[in-house]
N, C-alpha and C positions, 0 to 999 in steps of 0.2 A: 776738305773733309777731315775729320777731326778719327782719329784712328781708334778703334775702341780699346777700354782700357786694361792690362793683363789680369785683372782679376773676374772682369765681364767674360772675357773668353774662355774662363775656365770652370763657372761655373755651370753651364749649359750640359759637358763633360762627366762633369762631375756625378752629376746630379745621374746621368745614365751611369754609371761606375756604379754607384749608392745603390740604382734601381736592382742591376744586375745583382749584385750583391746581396741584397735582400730577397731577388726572386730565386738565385745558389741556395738560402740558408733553407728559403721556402721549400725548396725543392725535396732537400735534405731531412728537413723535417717529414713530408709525406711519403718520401721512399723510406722512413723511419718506421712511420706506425704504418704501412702499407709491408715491409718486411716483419714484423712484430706480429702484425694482426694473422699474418700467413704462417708464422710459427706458434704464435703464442696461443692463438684458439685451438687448433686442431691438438697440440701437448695438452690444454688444459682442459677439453674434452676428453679428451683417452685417459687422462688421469680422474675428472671428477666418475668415467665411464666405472675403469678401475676401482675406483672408491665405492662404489655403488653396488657392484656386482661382488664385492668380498675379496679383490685381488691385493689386496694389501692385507693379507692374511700372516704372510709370509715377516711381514715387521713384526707382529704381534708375536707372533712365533719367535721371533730374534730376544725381543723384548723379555717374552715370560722363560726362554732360555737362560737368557743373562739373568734374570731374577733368581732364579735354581741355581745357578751358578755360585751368586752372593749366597743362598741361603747356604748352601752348602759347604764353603769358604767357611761362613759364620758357624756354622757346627762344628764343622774341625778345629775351628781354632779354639772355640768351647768345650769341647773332648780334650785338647791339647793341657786346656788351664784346670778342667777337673781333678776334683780333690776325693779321696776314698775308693771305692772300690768299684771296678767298673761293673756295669749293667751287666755283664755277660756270667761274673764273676757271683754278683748276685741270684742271676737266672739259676746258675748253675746249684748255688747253696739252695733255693727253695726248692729245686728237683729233689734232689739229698735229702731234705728234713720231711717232703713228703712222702718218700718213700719209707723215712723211718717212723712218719708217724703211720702207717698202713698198718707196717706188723710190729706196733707199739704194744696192743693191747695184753701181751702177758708178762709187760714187765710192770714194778710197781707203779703206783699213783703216782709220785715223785719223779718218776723218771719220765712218767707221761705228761705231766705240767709243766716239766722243764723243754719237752723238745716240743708243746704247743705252744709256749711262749718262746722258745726261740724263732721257732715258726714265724709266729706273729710279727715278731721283730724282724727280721727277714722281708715280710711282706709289707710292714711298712716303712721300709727303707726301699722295698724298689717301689710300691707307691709316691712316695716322694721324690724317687727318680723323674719316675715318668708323671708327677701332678695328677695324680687322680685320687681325688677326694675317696676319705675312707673313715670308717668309728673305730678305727682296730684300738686306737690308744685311749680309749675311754674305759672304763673300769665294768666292763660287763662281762657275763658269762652265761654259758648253758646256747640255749636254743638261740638267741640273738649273736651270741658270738660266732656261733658256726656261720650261720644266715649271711653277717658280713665276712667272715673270711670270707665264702661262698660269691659273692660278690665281687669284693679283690680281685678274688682270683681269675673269673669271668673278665670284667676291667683291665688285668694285667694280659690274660690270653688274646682281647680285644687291640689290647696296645701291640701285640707281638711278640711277648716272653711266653715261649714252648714251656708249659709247667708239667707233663708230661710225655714220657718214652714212646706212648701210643700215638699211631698213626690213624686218621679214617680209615674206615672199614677193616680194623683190627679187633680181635675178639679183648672183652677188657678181661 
């Protein structure tokens, strides 16, 4: 009898070796997405849940912090590179020139169209501070001139420049 020959023997072997090995990887793969499927649905429910009901509020919140953050960053370092006279410095000279135009009227004309056009100039310098559209530097006068100071001025109290001493509910 003729002996069989070493490479016949060993394929038989083998071949279960190969099997087992392929039914490991199998295995490995199903304990994969069967460990996945038991973590990853239940996170990804509590999250889409989350999502749904507004609990991710709290990024948003993070988000438009950090955005305040920048803007304000960028303002100071624009206050930093500012040129001329600060806002505060101005607020302050149009208080001044309005109180001197109140008790203008018994001085002469001249002294009264100097301290309305210094006025004016005042009010369109913090105008152009703060961008708010104005007629002050167009060549009018009388009842239209008042009308837009009148205005400015409303505009500039709107922005946040105190252009007057009085508080609400103080007698003027």
């Amino acid at each position: 009898m003729a002996s069989p020959s070493p490479a016949a023997a060993t394929r038989p072997a083998d071949r279960k070796v190969c099997a087992s090995e392929a039914d490991h990887v199998y295995q490995v793969v199903l304990d994969a997405i069967a460990v996945s499927t038991m973590i990853l649905v239940p996170v990804g429910v509590v999250l889409l849940y989350g999502l749904l009901a507004g609990r991710w509020d709290a990024i948003s919140n993070w988000r438009e912090s950090r955005r305040q953050k920048a803007e304000r960053r960028r303002n100071l370092r624009a206050m930093r590179r500012q040129q001329g006279a600060p806002l505060e410095q101005v607020a302050a000279n149009l208080r001044r020139l309005r109180g001197v135009l109140t008790v203008d009227e018994h001085r002469s004309a001249v002294h009264q169209i100097g301290n309305r056009v210094a006025y004016d100039q005042v009010l369109i310098q913090a105008s152009e501070m703060l961008q708010i559209e104005h007629d002050l530097a167009k060549h009018s006068a009388g009842m239209e001139r008042n009308i837009e100071r009148l205005r400015v001025e409303a505009e500039l109290e709107r922005a946040g420049v105190v252009l007057s001493d009085r508080r609400y509910g103080q007698a003027a």
